[in-house]
Each structure stands twice: as structure tokens, then as C-alpha cells.
Steps between C-alpha positions, in 0.01 A plus 500: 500500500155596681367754726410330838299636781585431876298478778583595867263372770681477861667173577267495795185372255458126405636430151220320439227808609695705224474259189144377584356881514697563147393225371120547578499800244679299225835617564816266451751542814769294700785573701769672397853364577723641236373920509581668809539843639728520773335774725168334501619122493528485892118547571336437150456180310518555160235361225491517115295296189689153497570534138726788523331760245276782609519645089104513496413643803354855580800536716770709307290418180456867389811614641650643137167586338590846596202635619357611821204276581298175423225737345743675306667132396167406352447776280896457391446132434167526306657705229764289491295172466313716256849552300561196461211369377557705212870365444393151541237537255750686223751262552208158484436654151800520338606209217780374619342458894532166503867436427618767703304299793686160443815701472485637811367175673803282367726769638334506852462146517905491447577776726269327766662168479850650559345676855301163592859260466645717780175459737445114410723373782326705746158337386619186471645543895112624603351226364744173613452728874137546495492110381744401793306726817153344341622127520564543876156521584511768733203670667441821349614694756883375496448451093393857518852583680753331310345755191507780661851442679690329276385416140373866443843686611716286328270544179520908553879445593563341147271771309712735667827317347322454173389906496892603566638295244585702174442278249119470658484858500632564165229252351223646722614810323499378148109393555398837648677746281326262196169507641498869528635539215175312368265587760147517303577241293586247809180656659307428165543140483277453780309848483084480456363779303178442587577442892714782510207729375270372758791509812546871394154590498426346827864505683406536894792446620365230691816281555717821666140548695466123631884419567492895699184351723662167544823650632301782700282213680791268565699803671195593706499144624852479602454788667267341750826362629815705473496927502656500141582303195762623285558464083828511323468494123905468273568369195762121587786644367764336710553865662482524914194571646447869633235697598489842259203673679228396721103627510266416742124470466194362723295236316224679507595754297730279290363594122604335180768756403715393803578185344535537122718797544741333796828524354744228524722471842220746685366340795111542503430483894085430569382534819103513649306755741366247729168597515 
């Protein structure tokens, strides 16, 4: 399961208009036929990032860090990082290192084979679909459509099947209660000592900074066109859609803290002072 991110621009807007201004700052968006909510679906179209997971997004990202702002999350997470670079580093040195690592990849490596046999048939139906709409040499307009409207739902319609299934979800399971279980020494196998020194010593935060512009310019933008966009952050767990609690806030004083901190099923309304 992933957190997801919808969009709400008024119906009234050309789909097209929507996904090319997103797209000009780097961000990933298409229609969304599967999510709706109900009291906005009448005069809203509804977009979200075609492959279904919004997990590394500023959106929702620092939602459990339990703290009260993006400055405050950078102090937290700097003493963490710094934490951990001394764990990583005790448990690098100890004798048996190296057999505890090939232990714990043969065990992952099992656990992730079990998860990927219940997924393979939905591959296996993406790819013999994608072949099939590519062979019929459509212009990339109507190629564009039969994604968006009818390969892409049924692949989130079978995801949905495969997340409800037990046996899935019992598996899933397995893998995450063993990787916590071995957190630092999953995170060691790929962990740079050296790079991790030099990240912590110069950590600007640049990635939250960049996606935070991106998303800031792209709203502005839309703006130019409809009197508010709206953002609806939840976590695909099969439950109904509701709205919990909604905030509203004028672009330009939309500030980095609105969006890392928007809790799942809260509707983020942006609107502009036209100037």
C-alpha cells in the first residue's frame, strides 16, 4: 500500500492545461479515474502521479515525525542521521559482519519472492496490454487515452484485489516486521561511511526545498485559470474516501509547513488574491 496525493482542479479546465503545467516543473500527473470524492466530483476533475505512490513526496512525508515544523524536523533528523552513523559504524566492525549480511540477504530474497509470485500476473497483464495498445499505431493522443482510461484502472483495480487478499498481506507482513527487526543492518549493506559524513555535514535540505518550489510554482500557474486547487493526501487502504478536516490557504502565503504536515484525508484548499 502507498500514500497517494489527489488533485482537484474544476472540470471546467482542459485536461490537457493541467498535466502540461505539472509537468513543466518535473512533476508526474494523469487523470484520476479510480479516487474520487463524492462532494467535489460534480465540478472537479481529479488528477494524481500515474504510478499510484506519492511515499516520497513532501506531502504527508513528515506527518509522524512528531514535531512542529520543517525547522524543527531538521534539527530532529540531523541527530538522528548523526546516530546512526555511529551504529552503522559499530556494527561494520564487528567479526562476524559479514555472515550476518548474507544471512539476512538469503532471508529477504525468500521473503521477497513469496510477495513478487502474487504481483507477477498483474505485470505480466501490463506488459501483454501496453504491447497490444502500442501495436495499433495510434496517434498519441488516443494512445494517450486508452492508458489513462482503461489500462491504468484496471491495473489499480487488481492492486486493489492483490492489497485485500490475506495471504498478500500476511507476506507483506513477514518482510516488514523482518526488516525492522534488522533495520541497520538492511540499511548497512548499502550504507557509505564516507558519503554519509559528507551528506551530514552539508545536509540542505535541498530535495524538500526544490520539490516545495516545484509544487508552489505549478499551483500558482493553475491558478491563472480556476479560483482554487485543492490537495487530498490518504494512505490506499481500500477504506472510503472522506474528508476529516479542511484548511484553506492563498498561494501566496502557502509556506513549506502546509504541505509536509497535511495529514491524511484533510483537504488542503489553495486559492490566489488576484492581484
Amino acid at each position: 500500500m502507498c500514500q497517494l496525493n489527489l488533485y482537484m482542479v474544476s472540470n471546467m479546465v482542459p485536461i490537457d492545461e493541467i498535466i502540461n503545467i505539472f509537468e513543466k516543473y518535473n512533476l508526474d500527473i494523469g487523470v484520476e479515474n479510480y479516487y474520487k470524492l463524492d462532494e467535489l466530483s460534480g465540478r472537479c476533475e481529479f488528477y494524481s502521479t500515474s504510478y499510484h505512490c506519492d511515499c516520497k513526496s513532501i506531502i504527508s512525508r513528515l506527518q509522524k515525525e512528531n514535531v512542529s515544523s520543517f525547522d524543527a524536523y531538521k534539527i530532529k533528523k540531523k541527530n538522528e542521521d548523526i546516530e546512526k552513523l555511529k551504529r552503522i559504524k559499530t556494527l561494520k566492525g564487528t567479526k562476524d559482519y559479514e555472515a550476518r549480511v548474507k544471512e539476512f540477504t538469503n532471508k529477504q530474497d525468500k521473503l521477497l519472492e513469496i510477495i513478487n509470485s502474487f504481483s507477477q500476473n498483474i505485470f505480466d497483464y501490463e506488459e501483454k496490454e501496453t504491447e497490444r495498445i502500442f501495436a495499433l499505431n495510434l496517434q498519441d493522443e488516443e494512445r494517450n487515452k486508452m492508458f489513462q482510461e482503461t489500462l491504468y484502472p484496471k491495473i489499480n483495480e487488481m492492486h486493489k484485489e492483490l492489497e485485500n487478499n490475506e495471504e498478500y498481506q500476511n507476506a507483506s507482513k513477514d518482510l516488514q516486521d523482518y526488516l525492522t527487526k534488522n533495520q541497520d543492518l538492511a540499511d548497512s549493506t548499502y550504507y557509505n561511511i564516507a558519503e554519509a559524513e559528507r551528506k551530514i555535514a552539508e545536509y540542505d535540505f535541498s530535495d524538500f526545498l526544490e520539490e516545495f518550489s516545484n509544487l508552489k510554482n505549478a499551483y500558482r500557474e493553475v491558478l491563472n485559470f480556476v479560483d482554487e486547487i485543492c490537495i487530498y493526501p490518504f494512505w490506499q487502504d481500500g477504506e472510503a474516501l472522506e474528508i476529516k478536516d479542511e484548511k484553506q490557504v492563498i498561494i501566496q502565503n502557502l509556506n513549506i509547513d502546509d504541505l509536509v504536515f497535511l495529514p491524511y484525508r484533510n483537504l488542503l484548499k489553495i486559492s490566489s488574491v488576484k492581484e
